[in-house]
Residue frames relative to the residue before (quaternion, step in Angstrom):
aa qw qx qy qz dx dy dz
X 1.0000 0.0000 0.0000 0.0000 0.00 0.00 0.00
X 0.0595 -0.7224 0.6641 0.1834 3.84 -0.65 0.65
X 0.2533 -0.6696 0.6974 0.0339 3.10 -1.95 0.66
X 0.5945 -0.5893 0.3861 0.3876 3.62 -0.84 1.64
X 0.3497 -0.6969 0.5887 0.2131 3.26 -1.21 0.12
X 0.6983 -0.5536 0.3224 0.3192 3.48 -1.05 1.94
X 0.2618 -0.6392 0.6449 0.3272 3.62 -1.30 -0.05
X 0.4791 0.6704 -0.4649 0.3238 3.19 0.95 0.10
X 0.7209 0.3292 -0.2983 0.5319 3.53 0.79 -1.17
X 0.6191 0.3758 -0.5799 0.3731 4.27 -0.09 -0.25
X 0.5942 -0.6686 0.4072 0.1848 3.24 -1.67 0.52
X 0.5107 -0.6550 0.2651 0.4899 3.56 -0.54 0.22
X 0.7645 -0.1178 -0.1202 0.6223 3.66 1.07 0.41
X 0.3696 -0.5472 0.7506 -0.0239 2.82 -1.80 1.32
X 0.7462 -0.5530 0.3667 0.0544 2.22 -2.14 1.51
X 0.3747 -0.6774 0.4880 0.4032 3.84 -0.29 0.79
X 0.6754 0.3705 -0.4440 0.4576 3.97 0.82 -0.33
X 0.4667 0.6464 -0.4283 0.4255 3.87 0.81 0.15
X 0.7315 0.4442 -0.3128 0.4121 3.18 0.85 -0.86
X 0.7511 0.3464 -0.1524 0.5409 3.74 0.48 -1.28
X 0.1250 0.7727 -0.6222 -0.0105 3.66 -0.53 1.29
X 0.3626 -0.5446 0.5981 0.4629 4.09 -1.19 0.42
X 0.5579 -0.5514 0.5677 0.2499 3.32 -2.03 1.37
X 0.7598 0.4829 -0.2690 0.3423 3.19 0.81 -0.54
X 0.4117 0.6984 -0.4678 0.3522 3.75 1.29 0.23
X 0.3197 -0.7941 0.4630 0.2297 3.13 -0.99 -0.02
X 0.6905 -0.5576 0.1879 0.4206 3.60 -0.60 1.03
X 0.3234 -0.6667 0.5369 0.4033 3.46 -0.93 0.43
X 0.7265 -0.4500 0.4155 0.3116 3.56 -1.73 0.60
X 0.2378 -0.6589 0.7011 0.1335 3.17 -0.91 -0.14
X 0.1687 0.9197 -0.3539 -0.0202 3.41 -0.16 1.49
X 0.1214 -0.8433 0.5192 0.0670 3.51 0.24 1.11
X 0.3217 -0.7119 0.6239 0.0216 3.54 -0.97 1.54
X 0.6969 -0.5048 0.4610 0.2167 2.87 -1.79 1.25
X 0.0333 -0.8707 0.3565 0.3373 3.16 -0.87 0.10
X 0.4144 -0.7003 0.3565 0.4590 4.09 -0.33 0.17
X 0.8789 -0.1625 0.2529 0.3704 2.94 -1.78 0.31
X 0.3950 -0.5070 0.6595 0.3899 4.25 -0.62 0.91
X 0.9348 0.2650 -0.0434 0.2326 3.51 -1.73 -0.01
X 0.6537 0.6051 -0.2253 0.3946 2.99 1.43 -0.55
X 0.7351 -0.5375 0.1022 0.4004 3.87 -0.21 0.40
X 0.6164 0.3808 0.0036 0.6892 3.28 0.46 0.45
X 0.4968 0.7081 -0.3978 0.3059 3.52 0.76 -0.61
X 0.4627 -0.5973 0.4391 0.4862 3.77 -1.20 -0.19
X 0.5210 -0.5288 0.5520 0.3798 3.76 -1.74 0.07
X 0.0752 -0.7095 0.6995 0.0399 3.71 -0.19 0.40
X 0.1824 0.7010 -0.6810 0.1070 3.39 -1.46 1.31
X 0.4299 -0.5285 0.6411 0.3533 3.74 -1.41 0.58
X 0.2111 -0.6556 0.7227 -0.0582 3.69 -1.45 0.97
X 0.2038 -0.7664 0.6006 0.1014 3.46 -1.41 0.65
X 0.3479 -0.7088 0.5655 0.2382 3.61 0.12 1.06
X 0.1305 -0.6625 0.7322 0.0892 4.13 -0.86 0.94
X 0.6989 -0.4572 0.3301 0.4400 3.52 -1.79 0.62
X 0.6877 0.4846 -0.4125 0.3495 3.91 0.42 -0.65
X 0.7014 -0.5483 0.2625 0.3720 3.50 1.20 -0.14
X 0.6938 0.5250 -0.3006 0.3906 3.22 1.89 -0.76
X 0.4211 -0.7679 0.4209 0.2362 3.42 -1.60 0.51
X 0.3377 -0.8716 0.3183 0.1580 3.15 -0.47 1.37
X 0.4775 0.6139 -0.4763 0.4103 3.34 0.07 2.02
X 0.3155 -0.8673 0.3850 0.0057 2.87 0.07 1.73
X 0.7610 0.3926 -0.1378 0.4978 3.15 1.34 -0.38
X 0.3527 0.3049 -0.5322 0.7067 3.00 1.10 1.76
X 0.7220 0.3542 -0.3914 0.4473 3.53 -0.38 0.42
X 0.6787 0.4875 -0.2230 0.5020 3.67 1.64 -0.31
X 0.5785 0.5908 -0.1941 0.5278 3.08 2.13 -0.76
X 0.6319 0.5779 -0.0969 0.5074 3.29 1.56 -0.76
X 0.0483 0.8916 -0.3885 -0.2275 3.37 1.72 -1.21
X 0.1106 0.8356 -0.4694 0.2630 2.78 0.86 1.60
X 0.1074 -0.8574 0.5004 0.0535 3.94 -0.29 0.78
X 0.7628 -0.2548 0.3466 0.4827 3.80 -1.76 0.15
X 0.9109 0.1924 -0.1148 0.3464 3.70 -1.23 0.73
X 0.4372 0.6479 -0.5170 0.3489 3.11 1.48 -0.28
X 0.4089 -0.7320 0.4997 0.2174 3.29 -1.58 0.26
X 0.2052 -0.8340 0.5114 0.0289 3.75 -0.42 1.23
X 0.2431 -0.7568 0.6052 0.0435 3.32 -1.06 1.02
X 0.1420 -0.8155 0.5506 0.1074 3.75 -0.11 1.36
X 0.0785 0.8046 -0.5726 -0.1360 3.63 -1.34 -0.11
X 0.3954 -0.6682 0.5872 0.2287 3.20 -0.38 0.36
X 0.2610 0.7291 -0.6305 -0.0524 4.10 -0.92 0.77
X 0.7721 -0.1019 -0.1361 0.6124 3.27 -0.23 0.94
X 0.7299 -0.2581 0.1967 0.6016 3.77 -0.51 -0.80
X 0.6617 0.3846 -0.5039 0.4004 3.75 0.43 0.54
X 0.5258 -0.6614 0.5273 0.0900 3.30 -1.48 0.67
X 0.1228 0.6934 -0.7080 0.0528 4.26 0.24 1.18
X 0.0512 0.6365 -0.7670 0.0630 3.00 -1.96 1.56
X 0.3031 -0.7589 0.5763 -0.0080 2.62 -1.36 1.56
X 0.3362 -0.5808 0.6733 0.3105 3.73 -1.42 0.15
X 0.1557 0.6579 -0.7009 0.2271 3.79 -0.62 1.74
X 0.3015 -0.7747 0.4614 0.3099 3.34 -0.89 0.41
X 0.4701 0.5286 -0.5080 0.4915 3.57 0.93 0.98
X 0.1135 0.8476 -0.4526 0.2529 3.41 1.48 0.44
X 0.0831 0.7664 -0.5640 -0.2961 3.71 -0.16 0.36
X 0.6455 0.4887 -0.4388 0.3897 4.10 0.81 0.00
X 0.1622 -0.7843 0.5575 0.2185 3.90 -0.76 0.26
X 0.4118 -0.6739 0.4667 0.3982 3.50 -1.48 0.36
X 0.6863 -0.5720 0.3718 0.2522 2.98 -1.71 1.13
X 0.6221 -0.4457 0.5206 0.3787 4.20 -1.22 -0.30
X 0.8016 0.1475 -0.3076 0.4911 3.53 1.24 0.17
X 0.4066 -0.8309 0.2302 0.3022 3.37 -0.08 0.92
X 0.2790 0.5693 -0.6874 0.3543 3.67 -0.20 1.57
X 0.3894 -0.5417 0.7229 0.1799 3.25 -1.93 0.54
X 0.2811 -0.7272 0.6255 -0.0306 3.30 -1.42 1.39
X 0.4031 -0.5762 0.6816 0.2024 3.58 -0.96 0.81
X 0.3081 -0.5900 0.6516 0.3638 3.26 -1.31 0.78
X 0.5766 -0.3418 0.5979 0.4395 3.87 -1.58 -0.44
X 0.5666 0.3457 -0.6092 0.4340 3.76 -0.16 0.71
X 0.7850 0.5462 -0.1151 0.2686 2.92 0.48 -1.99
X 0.5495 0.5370 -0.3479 0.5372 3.64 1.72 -0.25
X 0.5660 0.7256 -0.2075 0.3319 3.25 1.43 -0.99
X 0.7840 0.3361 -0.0357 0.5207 2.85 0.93 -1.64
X 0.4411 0.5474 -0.3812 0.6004 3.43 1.48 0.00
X 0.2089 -0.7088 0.6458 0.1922 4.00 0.76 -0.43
X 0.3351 0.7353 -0.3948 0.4373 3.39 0.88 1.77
X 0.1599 0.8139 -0.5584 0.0125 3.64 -0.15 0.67
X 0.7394 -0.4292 0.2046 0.4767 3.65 -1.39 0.14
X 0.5867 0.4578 -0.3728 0.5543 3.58 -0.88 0.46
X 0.6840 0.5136 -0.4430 0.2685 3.80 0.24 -0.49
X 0.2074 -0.6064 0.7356 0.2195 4.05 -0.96 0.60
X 0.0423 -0.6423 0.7639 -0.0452 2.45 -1.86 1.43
X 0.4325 -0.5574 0.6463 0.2907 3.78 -1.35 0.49
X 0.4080 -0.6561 0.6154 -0.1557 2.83 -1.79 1.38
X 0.0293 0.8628 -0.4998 0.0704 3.20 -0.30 1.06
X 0.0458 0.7020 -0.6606 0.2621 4.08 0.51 1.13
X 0.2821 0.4777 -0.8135 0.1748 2.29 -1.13 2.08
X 0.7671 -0.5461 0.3186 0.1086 2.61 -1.86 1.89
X 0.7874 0.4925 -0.1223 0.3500 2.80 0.15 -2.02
X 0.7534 0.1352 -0.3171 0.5599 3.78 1.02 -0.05
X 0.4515 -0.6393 0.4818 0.3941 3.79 1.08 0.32
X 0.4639 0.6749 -0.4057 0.4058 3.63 0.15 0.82
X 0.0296 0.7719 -0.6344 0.0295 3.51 -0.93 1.18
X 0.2108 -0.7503 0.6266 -0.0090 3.15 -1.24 1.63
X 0.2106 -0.8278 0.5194 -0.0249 3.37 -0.98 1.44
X 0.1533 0.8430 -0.5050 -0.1041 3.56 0.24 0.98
X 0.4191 -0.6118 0.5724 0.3499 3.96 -0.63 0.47
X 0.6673 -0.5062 0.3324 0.4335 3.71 -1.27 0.65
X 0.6619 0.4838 -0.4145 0.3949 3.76 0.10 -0.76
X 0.7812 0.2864 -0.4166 0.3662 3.76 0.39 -0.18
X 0.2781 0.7069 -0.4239 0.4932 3.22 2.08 0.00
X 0.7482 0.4922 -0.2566 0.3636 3.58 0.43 -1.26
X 0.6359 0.5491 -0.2437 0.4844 3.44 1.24 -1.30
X 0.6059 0.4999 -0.3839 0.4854 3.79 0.80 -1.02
X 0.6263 0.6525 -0.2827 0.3195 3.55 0.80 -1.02
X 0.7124 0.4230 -0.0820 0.5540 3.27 1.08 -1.66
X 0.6467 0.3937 -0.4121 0.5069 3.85 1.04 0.14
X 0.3439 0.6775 -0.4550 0.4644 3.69 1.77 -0.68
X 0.8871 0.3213 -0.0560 0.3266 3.17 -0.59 -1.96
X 0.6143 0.3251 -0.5044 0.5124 3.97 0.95 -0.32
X 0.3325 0.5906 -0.5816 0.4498 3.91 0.71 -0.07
X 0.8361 0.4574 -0.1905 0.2355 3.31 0.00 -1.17
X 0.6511 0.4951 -0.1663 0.5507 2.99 1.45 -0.87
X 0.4891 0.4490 -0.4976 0.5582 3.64 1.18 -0.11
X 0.6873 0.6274 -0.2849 0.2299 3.50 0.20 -1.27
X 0.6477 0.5579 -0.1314 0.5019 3.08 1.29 -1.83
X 0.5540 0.5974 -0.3031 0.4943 3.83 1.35 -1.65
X 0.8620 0.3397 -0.1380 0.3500 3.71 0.36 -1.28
X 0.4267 0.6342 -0.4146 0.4938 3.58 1.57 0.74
C-alpha cells in the first residue's frame, strides 16, 4: 500500500537538477561504510541525541564532528528503523542556520519515533555519513552483543 508523502518532509525548494532525471540512469547506491574500531583513531563520535517535537536532534556535536555547515546538502534514507544521512549534493534536504540535523515527519514516523525519543548517533567523518539509530534497534544490537557473549563466556 503506498501513502502520499507529508509536505512536511519535501523542502521548500529543490534542486533544478533534482527535478529532471534520465529514465534510463541507474539508481544511485546506497552506501553504508564500515565502521572502525569505537575510540580508535579516526574512529566514529558516538552520542545519545534527544529527538525534540520539531524533529531535530539535539547534538551539536555530531554535526561539528562531521563539519557539516548552513546549506549543505543532506541525503536522508531510511534502512530499516535506522536513519543514514549523507552530505551529497543531490541532497534533496539542507542543513538548517543552527547546526542539528532534523528528521523529516515521515522518517520519525517510520522510525516509530516521537519527541522525547534518544537515539544513538553515529558520525563518522572519514566517510561523511550520519547514522541514526532510535533506541529499539539500540536494544536489538545489544541483545545480539551480550548473547554473543554468553555463548563465548558458556564455551570457556
Amino acid at each position: 500500500m503506498t501513502r502520499p508523502i507529508s509536505s512536511v518532509s519535501l523542502p521548500a525548494n529543490v534542486p533544478a537538477g533534482a527535478l529532471v532525471r534520465s529514465p534510463l540512469s541507474a539508481p544511485l547506491p546506497l552506501e553504508l561504510p564500515s565502521l572502525h574500531t569505537p575510540g580508535a583513531a579516526g574512529g566514529p563520535r558516538l552520542s545519545i541525541a534527544v529527538l525534540d517535537a520539531g524533529g531535530r536532534l539535539q547534538d551539536r556535536g555530531a554535526v561539528a564532528a562531521l563539519g557539516w555547515s548552513v546549506g549543505d546538502r543532506l541525503l536522508i534514507t531510511l534502512v530499516q528503523t535506522s536513519v543514514v544521512i549523507h552530505r551529497r549534493a543531490d541532497g534533496v534536504f539542507v542543513m538548517p542556520r543552527k547546526p542539528y540535523v532534523c528528521l523529516p515527519a515521515t522518517v520519525r514516523r517510520a522510525c516509530g519515533v516521537n519527541a522525547g525519543a534518544r537515539m544513538l548517533l553515529v558520525a563518522d567523518a572519514e566517510h561523511d555519513v550520519l547514522v541514526v539509530h532510535p533506541e529499539p534497534a539500540v536494544q536489538a544490537m545489544l541483545r545480539t552483543f551480550h548473547a554473543a557473549l554468553a555463548t563465548t563466556e558458556e564455551a570457556s
